[in-house]
C-alpha positions as YAML, in Angstrom:
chain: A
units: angstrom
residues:
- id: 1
  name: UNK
  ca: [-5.07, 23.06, 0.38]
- id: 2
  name: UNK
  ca: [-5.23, 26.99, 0.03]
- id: 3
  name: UNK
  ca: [-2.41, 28.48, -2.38]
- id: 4
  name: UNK
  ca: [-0.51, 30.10, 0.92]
- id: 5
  name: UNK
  ca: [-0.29, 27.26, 3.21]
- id: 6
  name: UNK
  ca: [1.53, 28.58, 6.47]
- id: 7
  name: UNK
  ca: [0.73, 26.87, 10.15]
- id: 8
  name: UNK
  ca: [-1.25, 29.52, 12.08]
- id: 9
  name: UNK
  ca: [-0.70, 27.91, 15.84]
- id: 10
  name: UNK
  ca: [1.33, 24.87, 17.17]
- id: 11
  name: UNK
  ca: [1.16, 23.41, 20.60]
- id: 12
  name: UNK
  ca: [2.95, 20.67, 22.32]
- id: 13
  name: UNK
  ca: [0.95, 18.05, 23.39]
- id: 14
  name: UNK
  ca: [3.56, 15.46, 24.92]
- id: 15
  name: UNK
  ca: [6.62, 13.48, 23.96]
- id: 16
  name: UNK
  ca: [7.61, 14.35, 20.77]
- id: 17
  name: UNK
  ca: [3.88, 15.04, 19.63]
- id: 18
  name: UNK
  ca: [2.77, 18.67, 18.75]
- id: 19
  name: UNK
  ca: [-0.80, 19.89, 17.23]
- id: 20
  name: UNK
  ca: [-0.32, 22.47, 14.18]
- id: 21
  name: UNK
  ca: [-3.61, 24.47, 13.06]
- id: 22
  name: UNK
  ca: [-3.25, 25.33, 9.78]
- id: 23
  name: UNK
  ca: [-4.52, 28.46, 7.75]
- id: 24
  name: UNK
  ca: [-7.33, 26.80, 6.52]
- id: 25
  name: UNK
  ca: [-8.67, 25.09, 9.21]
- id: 26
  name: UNK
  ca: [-6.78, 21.78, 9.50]
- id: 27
  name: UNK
  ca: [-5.40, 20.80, 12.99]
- id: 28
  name: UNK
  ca: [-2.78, 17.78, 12.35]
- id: 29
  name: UNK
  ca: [-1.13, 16.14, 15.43]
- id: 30
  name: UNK
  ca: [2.15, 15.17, 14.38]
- id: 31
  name: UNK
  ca: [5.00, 12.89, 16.28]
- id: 32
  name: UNK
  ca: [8.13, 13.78, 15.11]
- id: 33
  name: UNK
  ca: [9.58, 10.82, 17.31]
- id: 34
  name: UNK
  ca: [9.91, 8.04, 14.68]
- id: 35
  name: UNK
  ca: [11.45, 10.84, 11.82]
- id: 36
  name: UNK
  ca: [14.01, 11.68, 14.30]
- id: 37
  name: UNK
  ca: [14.69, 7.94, 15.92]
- id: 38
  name: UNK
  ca: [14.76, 6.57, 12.51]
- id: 39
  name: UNK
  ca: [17.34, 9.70, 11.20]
- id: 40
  name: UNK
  ca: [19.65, 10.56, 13.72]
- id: 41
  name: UNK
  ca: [21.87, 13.49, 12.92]
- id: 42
  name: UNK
  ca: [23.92, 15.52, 15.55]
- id: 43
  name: UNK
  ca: [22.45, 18.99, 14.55]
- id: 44
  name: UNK
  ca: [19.04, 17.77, 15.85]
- id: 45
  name: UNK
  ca: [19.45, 14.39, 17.98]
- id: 46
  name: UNK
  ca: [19.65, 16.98, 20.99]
- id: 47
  name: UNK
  ca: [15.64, 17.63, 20.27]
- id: 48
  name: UNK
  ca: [14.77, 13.70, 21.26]
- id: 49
  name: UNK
  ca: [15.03, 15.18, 24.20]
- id: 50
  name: UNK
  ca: [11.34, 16.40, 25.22]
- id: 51
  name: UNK
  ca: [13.12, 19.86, 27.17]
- id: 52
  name: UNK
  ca: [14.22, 20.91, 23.74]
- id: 53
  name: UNK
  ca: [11.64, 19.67, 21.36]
- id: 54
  name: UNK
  ca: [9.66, 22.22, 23.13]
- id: 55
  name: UNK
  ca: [11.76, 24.83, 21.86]
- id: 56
  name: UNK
  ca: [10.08, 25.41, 18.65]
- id: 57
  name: UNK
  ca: [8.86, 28.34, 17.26]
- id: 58
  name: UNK
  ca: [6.69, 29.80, 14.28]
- id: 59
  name: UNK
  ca: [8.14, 31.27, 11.62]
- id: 60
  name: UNK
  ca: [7.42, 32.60, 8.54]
- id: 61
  name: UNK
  ca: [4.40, 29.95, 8.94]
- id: 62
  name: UNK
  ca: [6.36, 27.05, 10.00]
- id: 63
  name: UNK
  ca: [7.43, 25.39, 12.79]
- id: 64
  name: UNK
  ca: [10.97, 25.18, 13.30]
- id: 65
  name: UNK
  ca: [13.85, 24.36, 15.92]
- id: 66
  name: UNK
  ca: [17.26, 26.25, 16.70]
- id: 67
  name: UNK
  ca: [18.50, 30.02, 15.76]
- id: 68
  name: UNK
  ca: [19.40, 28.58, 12.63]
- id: 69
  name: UNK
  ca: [16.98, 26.81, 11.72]
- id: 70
  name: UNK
  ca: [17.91, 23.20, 13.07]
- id: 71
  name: UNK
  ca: [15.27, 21.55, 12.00]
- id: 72
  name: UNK
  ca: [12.19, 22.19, 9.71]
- id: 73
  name: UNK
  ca: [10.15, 19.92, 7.66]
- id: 74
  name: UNK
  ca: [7.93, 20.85, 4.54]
- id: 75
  name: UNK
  ca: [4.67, 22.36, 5.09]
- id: 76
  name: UNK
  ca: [2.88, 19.83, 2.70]
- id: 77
  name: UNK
  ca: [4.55, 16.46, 4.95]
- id: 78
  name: UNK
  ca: [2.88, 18.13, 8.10]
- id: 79
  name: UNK
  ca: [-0.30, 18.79, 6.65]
- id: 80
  name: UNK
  ca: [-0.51, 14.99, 5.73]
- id: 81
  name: UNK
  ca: [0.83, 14.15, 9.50]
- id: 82
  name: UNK
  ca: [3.42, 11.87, 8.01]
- id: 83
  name: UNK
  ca: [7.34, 12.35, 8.12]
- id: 84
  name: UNK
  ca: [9.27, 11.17, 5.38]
...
């Protein structure tokens, strides 16, 4: 992994599924389904649905979800493509 790590490019592929390309070169397709089936929360059960899942946006090299930042995982858990 490079000493910045920051996602470069994400793009929905279906479902809850979305491709990040990564500074370096890595493209991980990660499903956030089963993270946010298996921890339901009110501030982000409203992005199990696919309309606002798609929502996301890049910022300061990471994907994230709401104004506020709703939801937003750490860079190193979507390089691996695994949710914790």
């Amino acid at each position: 992994m490079p000493q910045q790590l920051f996602i470069e490019q994400a793009d929905y592929i279906s479902d809850l599924t979305v491709e990040l390309k990564f500074n370096d070169g890595t493209i991980k397709r990660v499903d956030f389904g089963a993270f946010l089936n298996k921890h339901p929360h009110p501030q982000y059960n409203k992005y199990l649905n696919p309309s606002n899942f798609k929502k996301f946006y890049l910022d300061h090299g990471n994907i994230v979800w709401g104004k506020k930042w709703d939801l937003i995982f750490p860079l190193e858990q979507l390089y691996t493509g695994y949710l914790e």
